[in-house]
C-alpha positions in Angstrom: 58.5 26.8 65.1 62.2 25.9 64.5 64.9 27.2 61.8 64.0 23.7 60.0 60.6 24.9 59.5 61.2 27.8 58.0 61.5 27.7 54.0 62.9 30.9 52.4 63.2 31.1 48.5 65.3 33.0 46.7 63.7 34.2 43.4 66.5 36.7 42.4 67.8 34.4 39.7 63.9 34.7 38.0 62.2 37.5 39.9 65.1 40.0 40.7 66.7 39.7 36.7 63.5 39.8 34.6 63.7 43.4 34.4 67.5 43.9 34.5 69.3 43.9 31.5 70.2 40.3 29.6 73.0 38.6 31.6 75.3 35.6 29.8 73.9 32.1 31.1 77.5 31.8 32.5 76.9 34.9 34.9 73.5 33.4 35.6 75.1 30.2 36.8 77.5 32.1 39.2 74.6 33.9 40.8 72.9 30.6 41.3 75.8 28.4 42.3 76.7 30.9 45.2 73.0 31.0 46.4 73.0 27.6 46.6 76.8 27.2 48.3 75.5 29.8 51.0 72.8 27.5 52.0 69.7 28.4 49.9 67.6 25.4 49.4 65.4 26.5 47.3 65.7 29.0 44.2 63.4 30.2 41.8 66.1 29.9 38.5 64.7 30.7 35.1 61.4 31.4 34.0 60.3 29.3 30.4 58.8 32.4 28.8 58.9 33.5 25.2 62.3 35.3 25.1 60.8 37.9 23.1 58.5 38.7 25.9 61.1 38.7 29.0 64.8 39.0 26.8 66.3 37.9 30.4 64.8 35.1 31.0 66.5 33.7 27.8 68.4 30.5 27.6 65.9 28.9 30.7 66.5 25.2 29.8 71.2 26.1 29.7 70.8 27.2 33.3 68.8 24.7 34.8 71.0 22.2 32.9 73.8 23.3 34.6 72.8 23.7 38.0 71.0 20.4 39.1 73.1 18.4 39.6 74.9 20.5 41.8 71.4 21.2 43.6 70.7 17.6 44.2 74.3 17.0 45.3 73.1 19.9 48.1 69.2 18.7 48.6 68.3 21.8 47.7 65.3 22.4 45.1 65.4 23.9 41.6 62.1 26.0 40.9 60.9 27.7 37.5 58.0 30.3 37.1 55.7 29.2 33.9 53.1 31.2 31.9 51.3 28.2 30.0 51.1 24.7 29.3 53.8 25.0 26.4 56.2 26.5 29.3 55.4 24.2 32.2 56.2 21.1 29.2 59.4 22.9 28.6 60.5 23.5 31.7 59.5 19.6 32.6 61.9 18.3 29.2 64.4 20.2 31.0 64.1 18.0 34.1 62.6 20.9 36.4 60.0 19.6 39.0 59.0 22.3 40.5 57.2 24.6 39.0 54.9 28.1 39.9 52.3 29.9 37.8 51.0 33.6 38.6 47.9 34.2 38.6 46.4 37.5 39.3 43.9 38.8 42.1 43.3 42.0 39.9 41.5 42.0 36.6 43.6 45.1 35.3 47.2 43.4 36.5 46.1 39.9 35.3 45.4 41.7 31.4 48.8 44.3 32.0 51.0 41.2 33.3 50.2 38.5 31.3 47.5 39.8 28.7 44.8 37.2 29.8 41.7 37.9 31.8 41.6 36.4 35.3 39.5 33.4 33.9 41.7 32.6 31.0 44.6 32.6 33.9 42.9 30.3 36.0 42.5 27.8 33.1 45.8 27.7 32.3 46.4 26.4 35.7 43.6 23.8 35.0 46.1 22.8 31.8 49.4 22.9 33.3 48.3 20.9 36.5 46.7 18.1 33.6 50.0 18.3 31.5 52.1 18.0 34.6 50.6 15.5 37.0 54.2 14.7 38.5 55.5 18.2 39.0 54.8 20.1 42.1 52.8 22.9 41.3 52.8 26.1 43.3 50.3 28.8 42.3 51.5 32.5 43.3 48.6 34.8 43.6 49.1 38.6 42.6 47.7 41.8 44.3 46.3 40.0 47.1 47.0 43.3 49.7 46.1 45.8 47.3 45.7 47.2 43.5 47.3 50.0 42.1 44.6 50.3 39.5 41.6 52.7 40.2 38.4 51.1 41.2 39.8 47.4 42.3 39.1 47.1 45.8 40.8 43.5 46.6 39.3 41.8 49.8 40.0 38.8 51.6 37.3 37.3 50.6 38.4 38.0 47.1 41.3 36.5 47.9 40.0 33.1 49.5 38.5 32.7 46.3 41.5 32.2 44.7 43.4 30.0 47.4 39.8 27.9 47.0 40.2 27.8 43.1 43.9 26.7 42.7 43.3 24.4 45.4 40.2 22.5 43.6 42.1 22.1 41.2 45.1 20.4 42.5 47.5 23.0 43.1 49.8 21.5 45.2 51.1 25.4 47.4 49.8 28.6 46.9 51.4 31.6 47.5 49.9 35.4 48.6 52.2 38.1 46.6 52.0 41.9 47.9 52.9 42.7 44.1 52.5 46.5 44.4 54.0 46.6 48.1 50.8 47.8 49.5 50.5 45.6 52.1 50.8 46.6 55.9 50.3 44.4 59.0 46.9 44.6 59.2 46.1 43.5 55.7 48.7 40.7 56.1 46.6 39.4 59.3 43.2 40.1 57.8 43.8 37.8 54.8 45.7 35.1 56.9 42.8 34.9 59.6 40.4 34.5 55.9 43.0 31.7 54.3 44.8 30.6 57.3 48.5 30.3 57.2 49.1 27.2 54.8 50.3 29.8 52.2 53.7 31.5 51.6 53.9 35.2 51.3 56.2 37.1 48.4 56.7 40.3 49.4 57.9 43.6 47.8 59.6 46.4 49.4 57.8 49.3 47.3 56.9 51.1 50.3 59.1 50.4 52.8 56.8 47.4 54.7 58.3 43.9 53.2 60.1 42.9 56.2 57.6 44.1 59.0 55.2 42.3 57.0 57.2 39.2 56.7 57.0 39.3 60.6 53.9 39.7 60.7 53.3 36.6 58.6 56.1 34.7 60.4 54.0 35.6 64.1 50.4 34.6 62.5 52.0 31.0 61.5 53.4 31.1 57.9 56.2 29.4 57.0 57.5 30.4 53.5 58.5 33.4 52.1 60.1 34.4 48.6 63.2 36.7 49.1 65.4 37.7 46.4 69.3 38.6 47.0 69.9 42.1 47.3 66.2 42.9 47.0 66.1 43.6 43.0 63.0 43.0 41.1 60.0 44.2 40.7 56.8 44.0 37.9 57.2 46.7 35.0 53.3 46.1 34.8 52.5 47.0 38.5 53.1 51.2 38.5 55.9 52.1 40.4 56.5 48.6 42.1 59.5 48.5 44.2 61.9 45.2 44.4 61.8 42.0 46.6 62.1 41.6 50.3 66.1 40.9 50.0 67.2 37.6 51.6 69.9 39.1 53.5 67.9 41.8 55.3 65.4 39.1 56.2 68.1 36.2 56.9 69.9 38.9 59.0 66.5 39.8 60.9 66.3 36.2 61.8 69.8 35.6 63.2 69.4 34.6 67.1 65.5 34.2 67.0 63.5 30.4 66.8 63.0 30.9 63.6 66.7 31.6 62.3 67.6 29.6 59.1 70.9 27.4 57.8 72.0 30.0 55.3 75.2 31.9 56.0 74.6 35.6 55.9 78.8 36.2 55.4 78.2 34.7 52.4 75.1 36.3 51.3 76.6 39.7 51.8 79.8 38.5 49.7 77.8 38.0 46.8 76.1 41.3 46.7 78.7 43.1 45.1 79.6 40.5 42.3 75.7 40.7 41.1 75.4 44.4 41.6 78.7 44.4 39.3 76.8 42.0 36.9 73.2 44.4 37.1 75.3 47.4 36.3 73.6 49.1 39.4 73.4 49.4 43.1 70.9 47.2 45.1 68.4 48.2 47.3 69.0 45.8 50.3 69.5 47.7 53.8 71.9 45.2 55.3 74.2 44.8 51.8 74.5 48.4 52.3 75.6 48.8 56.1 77.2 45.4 57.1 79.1 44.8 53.4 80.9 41.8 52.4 83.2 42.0 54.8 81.4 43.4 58.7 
């Protein structure tokens, strides 16, 4: 495997702001330019949700407007999480062609997250892949390394399932999430040696594990992995869910191996301060915190 191969994207503009409060499209933008001016080339931007659900996530189709061109001008790609058919239509009208869907591995997460049962879920992938026959659809699977809730005992098998559903139906990637950050290595390999390594893993940091498993996942074979800058994010429907793997701790883990990327840690770390200035907060990212803007 070679730095080429590897695909890291950045969900901080969707993922990492849902649950932070609203920013000003404008500040949105600046997050996203920078991303994509320190070599991300891919990045989850908006999400085409109700704004009364996810107040965030508000003003979707202004940001995407505004960044596209300057994405194309870079080759990079412009992705957008959808709940429905209405928001995958959206998010097409407002020229977005890529386009991810989460569906959830645990019955009590699926109803929490998105108020659907896991069936209802899987046939709104069914309607978004029919609405959407030109967009690439990825598929990101919740829970699939553990459940928070009492009584859901998620198993690989459980989780082939529903890598064997979304693909049947013509979902063009799927992705494994470790919503609750329950994951460890050995969970990480027993699923891959059930689904094999044509998947991407999205990994939070809840306890600790997101980059050891994102090794782990990198040694078995797989190739993508969602990051989000600074590490921010997190489900308010998964109890006590900690943020994303942060791009720089994982981009700075890869510096000198095979597998190191095109994406310019300086700059990563430069733009740690501007968006923990926009959040209001501190972020959780190791490296932001001991290398800084400047080291």
């Amino acid at each position: 495997m070679t730095g080429s191969s590897l695909r890291i994207r950045e969900v901080g503009p969707r993922d990492g702001l849902q649950s932070e409060r609203f920013l000003p499209v404008e500040q949105r933008l600046e997050f996203v330019r920078a991303l994509l001016d320190a070599g991300l080339t891919d990045i989850e931007v908006a999400s085409f949700v109700s704004p009364k659900a996810v107040p965030a996530m508000a003003g979707g189709a202004d940001v995407v407007a505004a960044v596209s061109d300057h994405a194309a001008s870079l080759g990079a790609t412009v992705w957008a999480l959808v709940p429905n058919r209405k928001g995958a239509e959206l998010a097409t009208a407002a020229g977005v062609e890529h386009l991810t869907i989460t569906v959830s591995a645990s019955p009590a997460y699926s109803e929490k997250n998105t108020g659907l049962a896991v069936a209802e879920a899987r046939a709104q992938v069914e309607a978004i892949r029919a609405a959407t026959p030109n967009a690439v659809l990825e598929e990101v699977i919740s829970c699939c390394f553990g459940s928070p809730f009492a009584g859901e005992d998620i198993t690989p098998d459980d989780v082939a399932t529903f890598v064997d559903h979304a693909r049947s139906v013509g979902v063009d990637q799927v992705t494994l999430a470790d919503t609750t950050g329950m994951g460890t290595p050995a969970r990480i390999v027993a699923v891959l040696d059930r689904v094999g390594t044509d998947v991407g893993l999205h990994l939070h940091d809840t306890r600790g594990a997101a980059l050891l498993n994102a090794w782990t996942g990198l040694n078995q074979g797989v190739t993508r992995f969602d990051t989000a800058l600074g590490g921010l994010g997190g489900s308010p429907f998964a109890p006590a869910a900690g943020g994303n793997l942060a791009t720089e701790d994982l981009v700075h883990s890869l510096q000198g191996s095979a597998h190191q990327p095109a994406i310019d840690l300086v700059a990563l770390l430069a733009i740690g301060p501007r968006l923990a200035a926009m959040v209001g907060h501190g972020l959780p990212s190791r490296v932001a915190a001991t290398l800084g803007p400047n080291d």
